[in-house]
C-alpha positions as CSV (number, residue, x, y, z in Angstrom):
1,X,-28.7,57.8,58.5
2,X,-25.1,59.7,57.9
3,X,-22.5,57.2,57.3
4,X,-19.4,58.8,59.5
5,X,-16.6,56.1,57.0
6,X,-18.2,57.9,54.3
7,X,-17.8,61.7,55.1
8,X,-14.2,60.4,56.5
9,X,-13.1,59.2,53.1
10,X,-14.8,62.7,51.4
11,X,-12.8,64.6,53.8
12,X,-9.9,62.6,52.7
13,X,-10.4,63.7,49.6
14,X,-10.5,67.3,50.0
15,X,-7.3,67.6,52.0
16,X,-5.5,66.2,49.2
17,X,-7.3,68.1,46.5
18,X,-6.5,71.0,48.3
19,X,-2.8,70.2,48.3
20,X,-3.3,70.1,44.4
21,X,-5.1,73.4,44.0
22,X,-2.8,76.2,43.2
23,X,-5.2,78.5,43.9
24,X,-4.8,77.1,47.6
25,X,-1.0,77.1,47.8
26,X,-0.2,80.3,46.9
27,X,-3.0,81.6,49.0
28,X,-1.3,79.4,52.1
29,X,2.7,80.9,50.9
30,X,1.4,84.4,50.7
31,X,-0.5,84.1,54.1
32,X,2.6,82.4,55.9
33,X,4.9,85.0,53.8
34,X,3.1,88.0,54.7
35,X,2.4,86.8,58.4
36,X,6.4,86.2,58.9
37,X,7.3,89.9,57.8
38,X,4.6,91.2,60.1
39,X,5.9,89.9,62.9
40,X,9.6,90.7,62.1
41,X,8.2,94.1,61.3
42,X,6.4,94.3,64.4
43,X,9.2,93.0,66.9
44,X,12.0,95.7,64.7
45,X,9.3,98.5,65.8
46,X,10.6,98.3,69.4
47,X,14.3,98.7,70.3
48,X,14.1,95.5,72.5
49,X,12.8,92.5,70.4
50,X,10.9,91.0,73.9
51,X,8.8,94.2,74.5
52,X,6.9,93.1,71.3
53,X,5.9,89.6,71.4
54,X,2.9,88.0,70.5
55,X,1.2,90.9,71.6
56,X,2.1,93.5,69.5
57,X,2.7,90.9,66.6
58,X,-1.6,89.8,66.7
59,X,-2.4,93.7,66.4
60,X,-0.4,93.6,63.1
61,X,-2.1,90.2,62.2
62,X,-6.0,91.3,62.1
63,X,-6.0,93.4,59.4
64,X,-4.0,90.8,57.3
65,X,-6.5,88.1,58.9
66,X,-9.3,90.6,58.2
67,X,-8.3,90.6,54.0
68,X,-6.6,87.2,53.4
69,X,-8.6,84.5,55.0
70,X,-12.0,85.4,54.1
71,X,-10.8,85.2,50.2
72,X,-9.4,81.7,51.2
73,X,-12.9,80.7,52.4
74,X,-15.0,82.4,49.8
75,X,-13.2,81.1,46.9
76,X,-12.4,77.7,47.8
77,X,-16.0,77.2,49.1
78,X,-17.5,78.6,45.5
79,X,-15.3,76.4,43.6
80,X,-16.4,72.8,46.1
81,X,-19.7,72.2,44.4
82,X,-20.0,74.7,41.1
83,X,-16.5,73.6,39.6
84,X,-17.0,69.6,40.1
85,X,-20.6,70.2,38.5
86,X,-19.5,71.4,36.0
87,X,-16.4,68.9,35.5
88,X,-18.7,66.0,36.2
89,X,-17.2,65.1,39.3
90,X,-20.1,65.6,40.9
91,X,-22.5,63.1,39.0
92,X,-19.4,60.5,39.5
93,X,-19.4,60.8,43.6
94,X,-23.3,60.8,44.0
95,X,-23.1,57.6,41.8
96,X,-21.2,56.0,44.7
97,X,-23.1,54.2,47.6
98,X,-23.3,58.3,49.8
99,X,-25.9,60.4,50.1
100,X,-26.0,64.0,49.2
101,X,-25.8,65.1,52.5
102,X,-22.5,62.8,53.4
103,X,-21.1,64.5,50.3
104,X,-21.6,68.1,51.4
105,X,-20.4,66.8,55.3
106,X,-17.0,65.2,53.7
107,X,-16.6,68.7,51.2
108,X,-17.3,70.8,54.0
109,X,-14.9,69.2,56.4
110,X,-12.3,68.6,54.4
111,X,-12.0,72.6,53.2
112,X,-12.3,73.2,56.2
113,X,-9.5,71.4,57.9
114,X,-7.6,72.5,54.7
115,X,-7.9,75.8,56.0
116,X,-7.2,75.8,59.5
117,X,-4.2,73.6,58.0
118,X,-3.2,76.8,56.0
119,X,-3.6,79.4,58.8
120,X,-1.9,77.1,61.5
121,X,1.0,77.1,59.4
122,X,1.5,80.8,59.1
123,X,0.5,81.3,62.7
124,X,3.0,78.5,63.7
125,X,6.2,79.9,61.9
126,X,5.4,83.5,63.2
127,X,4.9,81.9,66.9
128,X,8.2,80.1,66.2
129,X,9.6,83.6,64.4
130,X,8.9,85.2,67.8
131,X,9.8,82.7,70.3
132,X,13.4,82.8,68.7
133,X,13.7,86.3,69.5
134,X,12.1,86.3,73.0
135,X,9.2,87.7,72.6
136,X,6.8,85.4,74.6
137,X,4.5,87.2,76.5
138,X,0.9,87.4,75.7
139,X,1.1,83.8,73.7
140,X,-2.1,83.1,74.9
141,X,-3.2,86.5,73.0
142,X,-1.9,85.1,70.1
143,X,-3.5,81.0,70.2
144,X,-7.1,83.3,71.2
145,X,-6.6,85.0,67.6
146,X,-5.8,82.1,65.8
147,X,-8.9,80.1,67.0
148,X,-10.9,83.6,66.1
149,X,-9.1,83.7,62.3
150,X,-10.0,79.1,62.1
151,X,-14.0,80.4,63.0
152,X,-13.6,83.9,60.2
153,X,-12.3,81.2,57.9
154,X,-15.0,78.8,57.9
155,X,-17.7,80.9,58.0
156,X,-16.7,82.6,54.7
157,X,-16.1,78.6,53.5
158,X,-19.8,78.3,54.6
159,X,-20.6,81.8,52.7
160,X,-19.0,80.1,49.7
161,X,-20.5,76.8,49.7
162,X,-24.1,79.0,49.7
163,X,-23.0,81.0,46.8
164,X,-21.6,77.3,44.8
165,X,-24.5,75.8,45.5
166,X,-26.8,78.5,44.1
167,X,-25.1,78.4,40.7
168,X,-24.3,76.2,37.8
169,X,-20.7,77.6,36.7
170,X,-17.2,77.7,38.3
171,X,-16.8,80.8,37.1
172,X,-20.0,82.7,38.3
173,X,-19.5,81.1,41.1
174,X,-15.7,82.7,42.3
175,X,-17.4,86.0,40.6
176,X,-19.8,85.9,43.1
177,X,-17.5,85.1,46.0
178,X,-15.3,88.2,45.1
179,X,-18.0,90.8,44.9
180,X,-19.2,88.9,48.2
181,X,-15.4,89.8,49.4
182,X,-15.1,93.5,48.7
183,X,-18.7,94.1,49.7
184,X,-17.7,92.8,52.9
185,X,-14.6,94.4,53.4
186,X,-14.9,97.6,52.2
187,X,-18.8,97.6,54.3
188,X,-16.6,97.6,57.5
189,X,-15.0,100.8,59.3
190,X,-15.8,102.7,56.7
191,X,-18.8,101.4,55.1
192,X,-20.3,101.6,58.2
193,X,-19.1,105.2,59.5
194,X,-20.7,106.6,56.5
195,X,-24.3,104.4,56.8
196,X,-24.0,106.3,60.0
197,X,-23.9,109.6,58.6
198,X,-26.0,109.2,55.9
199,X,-28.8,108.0,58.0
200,X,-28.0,109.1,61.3
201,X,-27.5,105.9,63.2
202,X,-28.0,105.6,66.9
203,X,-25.0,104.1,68.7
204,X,-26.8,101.2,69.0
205,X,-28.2,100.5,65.5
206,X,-24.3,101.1,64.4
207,X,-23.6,98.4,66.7
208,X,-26.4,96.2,65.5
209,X,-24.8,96.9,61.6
210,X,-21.5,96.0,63.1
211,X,-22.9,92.8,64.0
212,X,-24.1,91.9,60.7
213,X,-21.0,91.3,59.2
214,X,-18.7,88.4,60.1
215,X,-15.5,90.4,59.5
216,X,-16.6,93.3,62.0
217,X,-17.3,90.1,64.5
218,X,-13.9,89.0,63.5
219,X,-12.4,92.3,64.4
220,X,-14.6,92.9,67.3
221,X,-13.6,89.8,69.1
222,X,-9.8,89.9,68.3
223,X,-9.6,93.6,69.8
224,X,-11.3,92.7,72.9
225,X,-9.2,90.0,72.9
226,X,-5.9,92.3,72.5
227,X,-6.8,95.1,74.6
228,X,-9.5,93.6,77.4
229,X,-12.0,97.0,76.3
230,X,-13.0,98.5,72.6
231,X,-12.3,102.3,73.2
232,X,-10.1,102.1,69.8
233,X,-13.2,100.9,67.7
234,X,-15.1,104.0,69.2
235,X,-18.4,104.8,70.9
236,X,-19.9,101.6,69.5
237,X,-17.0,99.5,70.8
238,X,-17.5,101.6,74.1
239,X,-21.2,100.8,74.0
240,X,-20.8,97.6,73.1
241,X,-18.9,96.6,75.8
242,X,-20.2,98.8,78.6
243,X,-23.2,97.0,77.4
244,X,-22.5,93.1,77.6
245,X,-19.4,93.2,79.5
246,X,-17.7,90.2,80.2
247,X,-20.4,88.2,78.3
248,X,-19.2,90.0,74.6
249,X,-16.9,87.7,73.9
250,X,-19.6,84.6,73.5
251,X,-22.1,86.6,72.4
252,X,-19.6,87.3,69.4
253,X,-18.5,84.3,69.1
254,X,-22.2,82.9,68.7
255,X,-22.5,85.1,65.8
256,X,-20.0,83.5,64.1
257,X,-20.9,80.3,65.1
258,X,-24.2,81.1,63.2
259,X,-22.3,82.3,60.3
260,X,-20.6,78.8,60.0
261,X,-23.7,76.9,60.6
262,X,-26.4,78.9,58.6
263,X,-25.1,79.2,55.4
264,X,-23.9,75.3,55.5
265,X,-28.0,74.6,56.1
266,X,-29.5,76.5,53.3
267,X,-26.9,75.5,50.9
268,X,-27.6,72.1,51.7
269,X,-31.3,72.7,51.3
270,X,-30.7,74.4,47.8
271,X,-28.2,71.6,46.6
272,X,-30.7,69.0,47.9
273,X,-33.6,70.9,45.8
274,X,-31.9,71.4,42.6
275,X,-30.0,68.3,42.2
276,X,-26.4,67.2,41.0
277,X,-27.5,68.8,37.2
């Protein structure tokens, strides 16, 4: 039986370890930072500041989405269990009256609420950024690819807590998460246009590799979101959505519903097996 007080207190925790991470802040400054001279960037493009809006602003967000927020999730989720084995904190929490499953709930929770934390406030000072200088069409464009970046981010914090959970060291364990990171990155447009090549893909077994990656359901989702069709991704995009129509967008999301969700299950099955030690 899961004692809900229990995981509240873990998630607690987490928020205010994350507040004490460095790692954490400069990720959130550099994410806000970054986001803020997108959208002035964006909105300068056009000689009228209101022709841009939120619109124009989320196309320049998904690519920094796209390389920023799964390094948030991978690192923070490799450093949850790995770094606290190997500090002891680990042995001192599964001492208290909470079972190992609570533990990995509260951890899991509290990242993860650290992170939408993180992206809602660099998504909320551009929002502000634009409403200031008019620019408010399309808003719900914009809330639709926050939501998407929250999901991207806690699927790579459920990546990460697999990878943790698999080793003994802090340090293997962020190794791990940044070979996980560029693998996944640089296997996107590119990565995938030459698989195609090489091995002369089928339209729809490049879709199928598309599907594979949570970053390419990322982008997937937030340019059908954008654009209502996915003729700029191509004739997989084209396929894609002549293919599912209107019912892409929760067959996408699904996926990365299962990317949250599966990762979180075998890596509390393998922290369950091998113990605290």
């Amino acid at each position: 039986m899961v004692d809900l007080e229990n995981i509240l207190i873990l998630t607690q925790k987490e928020l205010r370890d994350a507040r004490r991470n460095r790692w954490f802040l400069l990720y959130t400054i550099a994410f806000a930072g970054l986001s803020l001279a997108l959208a002035w960037l964006a909105m300068s493009g056009l000689g009228n500041d209101g022709l841009a809006g939120f619109g124009r602003t989320s196309a320049s967000l998904i690519n920094l989405v796209l390389l920023i927020v799964p390094l948030m999730g991978l690192t923070l989720g490799a450093l949850s269990l790995a770094g606290e084995r190997e500090s002891g904190t680990l042995l001192y929490l599964l001492a208290q009256p909470i079972s190992q499953l609570e533990l990995l709930l509260g951890k899991f929770l509290g990242l993860a609420l650290a992170l939408m934390a993180a992206l809602g406030l660099g998504f909320g000072l551009t929002g502000l950024l634009i409403a200031v200088r008019g620019g408010g069409a399309q808003a719900s464009t914009y809330l639709v690819l926050l939501l998407l970046a929250c999901l991207l981010a806690t699927a790579s914090l459920s990546l990460g807590f697999l990878l943790s959970a698999a080793v003994q060291r802090g340090a293997t364990a962020v190794g791990l998460a940044l070979f996980l990171w560029l693998l996944l990155v640089f296997f996107g447009d590119l990565g995938v246009m030459g698989t195609a090549l090489v091995l002369q893909l089928d339209v729809n077994q490049l879709l199928s590799l598309a599907l594979v990656n949570p970053l390419q359901l990322f982008k997937i989702a937030a340019v059908l979101d954008l654009r209502q069709n996915l003729e700029v991704l191509g004739p997989a995009g084209t396929y894609a959505y002549r293919t599912y129509g209107s019912q892409l967008m929760p067959l996408l999301v699904g996926f990365l519903l299962l990317w949250v969700t599966l990762p979180f299950l075998l890596a509390t099955r393998l922290f369950q097996r091998r113990g605290v030690l």
